[in-house]
N, C-alpha and C positions, 0 to 999 in steps of 0.2 A: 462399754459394750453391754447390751439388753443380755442377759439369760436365757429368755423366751425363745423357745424353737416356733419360726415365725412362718415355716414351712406347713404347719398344719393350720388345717380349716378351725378348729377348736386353741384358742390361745392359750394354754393350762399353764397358770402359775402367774397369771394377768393380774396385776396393782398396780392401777396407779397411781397411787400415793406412794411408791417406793420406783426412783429411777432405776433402779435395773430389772424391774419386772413390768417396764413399760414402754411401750413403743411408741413414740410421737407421731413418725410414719402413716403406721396403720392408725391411728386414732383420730389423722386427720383426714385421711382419707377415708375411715368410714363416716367422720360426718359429711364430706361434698359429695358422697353418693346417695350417701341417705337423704341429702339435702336437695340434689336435684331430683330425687323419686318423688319428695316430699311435697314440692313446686307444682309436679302436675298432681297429683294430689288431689291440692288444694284451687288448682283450673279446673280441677274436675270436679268439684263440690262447690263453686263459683259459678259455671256456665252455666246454672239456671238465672243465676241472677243477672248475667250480661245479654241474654238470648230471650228473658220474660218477655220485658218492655218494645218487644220486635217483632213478637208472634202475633198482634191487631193488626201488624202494616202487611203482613205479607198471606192475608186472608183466614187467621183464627179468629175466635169471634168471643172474647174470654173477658168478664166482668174484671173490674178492681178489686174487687173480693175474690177472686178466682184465683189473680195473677199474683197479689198476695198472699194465698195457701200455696200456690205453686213456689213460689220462691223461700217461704220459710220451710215448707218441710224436709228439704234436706238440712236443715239446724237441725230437724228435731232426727232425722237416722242418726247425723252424726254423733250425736250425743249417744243415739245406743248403742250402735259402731264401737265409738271411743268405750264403752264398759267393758266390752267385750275382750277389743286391743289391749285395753290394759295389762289383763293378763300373761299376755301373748311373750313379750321377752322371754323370760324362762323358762319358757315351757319349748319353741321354738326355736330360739335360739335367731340373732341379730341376719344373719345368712337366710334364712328359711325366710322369717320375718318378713324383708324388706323385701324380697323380689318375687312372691307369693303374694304376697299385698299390691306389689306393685298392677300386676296382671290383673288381678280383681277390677281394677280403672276403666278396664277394654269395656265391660260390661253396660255401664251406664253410656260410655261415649260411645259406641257402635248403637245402641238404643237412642241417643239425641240423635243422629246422624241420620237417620231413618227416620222419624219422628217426623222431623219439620217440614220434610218434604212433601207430607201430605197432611194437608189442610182439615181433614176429615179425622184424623188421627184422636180418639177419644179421650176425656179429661180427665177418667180416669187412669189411663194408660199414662197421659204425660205426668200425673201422681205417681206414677209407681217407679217411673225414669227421675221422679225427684228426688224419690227417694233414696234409689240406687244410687244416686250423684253422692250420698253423704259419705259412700265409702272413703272417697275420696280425701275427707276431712278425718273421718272415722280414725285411719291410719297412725295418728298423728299422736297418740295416746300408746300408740306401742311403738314408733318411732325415736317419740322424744326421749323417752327412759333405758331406749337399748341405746342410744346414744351416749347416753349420761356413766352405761358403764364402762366408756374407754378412756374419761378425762377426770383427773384429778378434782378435788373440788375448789383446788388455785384457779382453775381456767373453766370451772364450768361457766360462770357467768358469761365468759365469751362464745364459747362453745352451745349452750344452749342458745342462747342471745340470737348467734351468727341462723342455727338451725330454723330454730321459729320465725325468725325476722325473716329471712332470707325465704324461704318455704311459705311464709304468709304473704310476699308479693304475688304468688300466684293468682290472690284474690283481684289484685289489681293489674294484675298482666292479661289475666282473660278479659276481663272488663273494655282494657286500654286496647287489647288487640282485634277483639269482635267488631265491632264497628267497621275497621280496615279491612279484613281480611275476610268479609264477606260476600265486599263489595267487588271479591273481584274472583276466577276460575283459574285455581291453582290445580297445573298440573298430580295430575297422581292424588288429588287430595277432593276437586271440586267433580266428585265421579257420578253425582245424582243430577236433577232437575235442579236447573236456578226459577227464583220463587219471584212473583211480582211486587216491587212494592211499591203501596196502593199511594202513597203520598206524592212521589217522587215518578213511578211509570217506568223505573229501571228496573234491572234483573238482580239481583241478589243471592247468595247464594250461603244461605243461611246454618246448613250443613258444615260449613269450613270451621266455625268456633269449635266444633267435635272432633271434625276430622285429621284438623292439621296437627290434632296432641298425638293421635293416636301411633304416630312410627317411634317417637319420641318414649311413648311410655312400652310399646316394645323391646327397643335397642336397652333402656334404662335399667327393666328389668333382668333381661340379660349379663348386661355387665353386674349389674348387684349380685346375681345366682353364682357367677363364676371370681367373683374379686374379695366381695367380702368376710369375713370368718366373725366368730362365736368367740366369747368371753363364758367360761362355765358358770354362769349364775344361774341356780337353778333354786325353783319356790313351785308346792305348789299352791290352790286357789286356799286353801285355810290360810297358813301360812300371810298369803298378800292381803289380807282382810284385817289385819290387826292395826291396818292403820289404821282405823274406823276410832280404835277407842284413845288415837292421839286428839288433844283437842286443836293442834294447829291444823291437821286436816281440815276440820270444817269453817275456821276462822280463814285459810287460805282459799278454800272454794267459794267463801263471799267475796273473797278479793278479787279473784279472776275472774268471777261471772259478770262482776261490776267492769273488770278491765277488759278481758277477752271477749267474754260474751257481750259487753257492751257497744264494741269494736266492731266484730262481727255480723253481730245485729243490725248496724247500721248498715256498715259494708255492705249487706246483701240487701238492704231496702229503699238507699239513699236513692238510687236510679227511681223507682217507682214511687217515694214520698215525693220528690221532686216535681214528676210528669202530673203527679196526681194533684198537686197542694198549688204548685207553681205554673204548671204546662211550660209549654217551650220557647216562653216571652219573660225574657228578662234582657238588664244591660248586655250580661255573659252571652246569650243568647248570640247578640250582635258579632260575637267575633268569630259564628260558627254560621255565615250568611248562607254559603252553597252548602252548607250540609244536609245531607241525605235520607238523615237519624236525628231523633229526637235529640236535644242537647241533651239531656240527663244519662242518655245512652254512651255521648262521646265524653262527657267531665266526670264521671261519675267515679273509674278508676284511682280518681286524687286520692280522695278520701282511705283506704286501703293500700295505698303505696308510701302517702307518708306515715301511717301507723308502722308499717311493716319495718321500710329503712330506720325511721328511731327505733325500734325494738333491736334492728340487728346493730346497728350502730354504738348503740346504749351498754352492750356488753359489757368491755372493757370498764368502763365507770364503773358499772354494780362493782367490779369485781375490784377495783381500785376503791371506794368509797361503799362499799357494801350494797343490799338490795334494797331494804326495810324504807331507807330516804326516799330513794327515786319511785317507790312506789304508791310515796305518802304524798308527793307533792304531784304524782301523777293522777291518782282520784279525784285532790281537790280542783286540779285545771279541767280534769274531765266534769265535775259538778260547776265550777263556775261558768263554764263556756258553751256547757247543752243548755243552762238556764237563760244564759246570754240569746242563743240560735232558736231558743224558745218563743223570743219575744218577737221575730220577726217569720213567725208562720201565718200569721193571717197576712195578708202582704196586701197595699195599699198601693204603690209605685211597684216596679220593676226592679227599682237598687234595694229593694229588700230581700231579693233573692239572693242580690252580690253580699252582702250583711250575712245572709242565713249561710251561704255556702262559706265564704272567708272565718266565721266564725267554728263552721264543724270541721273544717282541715285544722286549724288551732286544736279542737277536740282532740281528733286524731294520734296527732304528735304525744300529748298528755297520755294517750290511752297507751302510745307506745312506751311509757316509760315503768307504764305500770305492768306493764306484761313482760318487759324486759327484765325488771325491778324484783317483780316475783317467783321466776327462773333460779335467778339468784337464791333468792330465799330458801325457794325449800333444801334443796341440796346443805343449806347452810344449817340448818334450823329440825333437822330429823334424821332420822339414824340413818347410814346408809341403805341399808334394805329398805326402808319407807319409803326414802327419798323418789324413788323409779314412781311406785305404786301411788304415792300421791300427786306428783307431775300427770301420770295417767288421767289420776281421780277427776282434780280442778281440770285438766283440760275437757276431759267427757264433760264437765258440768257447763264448762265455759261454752263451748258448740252449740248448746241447747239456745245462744242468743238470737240468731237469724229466725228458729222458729217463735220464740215469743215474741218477737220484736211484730214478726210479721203478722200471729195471732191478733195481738194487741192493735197494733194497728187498721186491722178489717173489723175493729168491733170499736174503738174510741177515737177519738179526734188526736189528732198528731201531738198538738198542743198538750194534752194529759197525758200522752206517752211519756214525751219528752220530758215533763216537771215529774214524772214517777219515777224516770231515769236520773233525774238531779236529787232525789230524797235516797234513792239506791245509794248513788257512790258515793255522797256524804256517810252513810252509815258506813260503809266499805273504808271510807278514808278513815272513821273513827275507830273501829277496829284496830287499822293499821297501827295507829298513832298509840295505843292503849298495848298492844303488845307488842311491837316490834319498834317503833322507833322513838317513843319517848325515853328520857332518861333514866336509867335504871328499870326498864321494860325487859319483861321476864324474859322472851325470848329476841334478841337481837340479831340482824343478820342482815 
């Protein structure tokens, strides 16, 4: 029997490193709350990227340069988002937190939902709805570490693992469901003008990728206001700054920017490197004959879903075989396989598109092992008070991938992105290998 009076909104007297001062109960259920808050989130800081590559067919008029600052700057909110979040756990408390943040979502998505429906709708305005979308992502830095205080550090690896993994589908669920769900006028949901588009001569109804989250991130925060409760950890902003002068802080923020933010990164620009590099003639192409959308609009989702499922998947392993491995063989598949997807960007035939795509879902997976990998680690590898505040730190840093990927991209040839992202995670991988997982490597985890 738990000690904890489970009755109050405040847990007092919460350890989970001691069985009677911890409730599995509640610690599981505040991660699938948190986890499905977490999901639109991360649809809501994704829907520039599934909704960019759609705004030429249905009468915007927006350069490759345009469509690329449109789609990275919510990387770069969310990274200031996530500084902010950081914070937030102890000062707020896991209750206040997660369905206060949740609400925040309504803002950017009632702002897409309007947007698109008119054609006229200024670039700058659709910048400032970019920006707002990072909220979205933003969250995920005070999310993951109020998380971190209800599970033991036996089961964080699973428990982070399940959170991020699971919560970073979103990227590939809005992706995977935009396409379908605009193509057609959902009750209660399709309440604006459907839009023309200009290739196809059908209606579309471009609104629904915004609208259809919106009841969804309602009801969600809801139940988070009235269900979940507070763990008394309380810090304040002095106090969370001391992790600065650990040096695994910034040995792990290379890690992640290389895994997450390189993940990311792509995730939010493969649609558009695709359309831009490849257009909508490939073998793959052929098995998308009556489509409506661009292929890169209907495949693009892969890429972001199998990162995600290995990240949540991977869990359990870190926590069985540690983190430090899986995250060292994770960089080097991510450096061997962008260098590989490298070599088939000037494209000659058509099956070089199937080469360049079949080799970045390989990427993918690898990236997922490193982000799973890393979870693990810090929890393992820093005090517990750091632990929250540096899971914050690397995620904030990691976010910032979408906007430089995208930067980068409207100003150099794909080809020199891609080999500057193969010289990244090698350095990332060598890090790894040098403090954490060679033999007799000072900090192991």
């Amino acid at each position: 029997m738990t000690q904890l009076d489970t009755s109050q909104r405040v847990l007092h007297g919460w350890d989970p490193e001691d069985p009677d001062k911890w409730d599995s109960g509640i610690a599981w259920k505040t991660l699938w709350i948190s986890t499905i808050t977490l999901f639109f989130g991360f649809t809501t800081w994704y829907l520039v990227s599934a909704i960019a590559p759609i705004l030429n067919n249905i009468g915007f008029d927006l350069t490759a340069s345009q469509l690329y600052w449109l789609t990275s700057i919510p990387g770069l909110s969310t990274g200031l988002f996530r500084l902010i979040w950081m914070f937030l756990p102890p000062i707020l408390g896991t209750r206040k937190l997660v369905s206060l943040s949740t609400l925040l979502f309504l803002i950017p998505l009632f702002g897409w939902f309007f947007a698109v429906q008119d054609t006229s709708t200024p670039y700058g305005w659709l910048l400032t709805l970019s920006f707002l979308s990072g909220i979205g992502g933003g969250v995920f830095s005070g999310f993951m570490p109020s998380t971190g205080y209800f599970f033991p550090k036996s089961k964080s690896g699973t428990a982070l693992g399940l959170q991020a993994g699971l919560s970073n589908m979103g990227m590939s669920a809005i992706q995977l469901a935009t396409p379908w769900i605009i193509g057609a006028s959902i009750p209660l949901i399709s309440l604006g003008t459907a839009q023309r588009n200009a290739e196809t001569g059908k209606d579309i109804w471009l609104q629904n990728a915004a609208g259809v989250l919106i009841p969804f991130v309602i009801v969600f925060a809801i139940i988070a206001f009235f269900v979940l409760k507070d763990v008394p950890v309380k810090a304040n902003f002095r106090q969370q700054i001391d992790i600065f002068g650990n040096v695994n802080t910034w040995v792990m923020t290379v890690i992640y920017v290389a895994g997450f933010g390189g993940f990311a990164g792509f995730s939010a620009q493969l649609a558009l490197l695709i359309t831009n590099n490849f257009g909508a003639k490939s073998e793959l192409a052929t098995q998308f004959a009556a489509s409506e959308l661009p292929v890169a609009a209907k495949i693009a989702f892969w890429f972001p879903l199998i990162g995600a499922a290995t990240r949540a998947l991977w869990g359990p392993m870190c926590d069985k075989f540690g983190g430090a491995i899986w995250t060292f063989i994770g960089l080097i598949g991510m450096a061997v396989f962008t260098g590989a997807a490298a070599l088939f960007l000037n494209p000659d035939s058509p099956s070089d598109f199937t080469w360049f795509w079949t080799l970045m879902l390989i990427m993918s997976f690898f990236a997922g092992l490193v982000n799973a990998g890393s979870f693990k680690q810090m929890p393992m590898i820093l005090p517990k008070r750091q632990a929250g505040g540096v899971i914050g730190w690397t995620g904030a840093m990691g976010s910032f991938g979408p906007f430089i990927a995208g930067v980068l991209l409207s100003m150099i040839a794909p080809a020199t992105f891609f080999w500057g992202c193969v010289v990244f995670f090698a350095i990332a991988a060598v890090l790894c290998w040098v403090f954490y997982t060679r033999p007799g490597a000072p900090y192991p985890g």
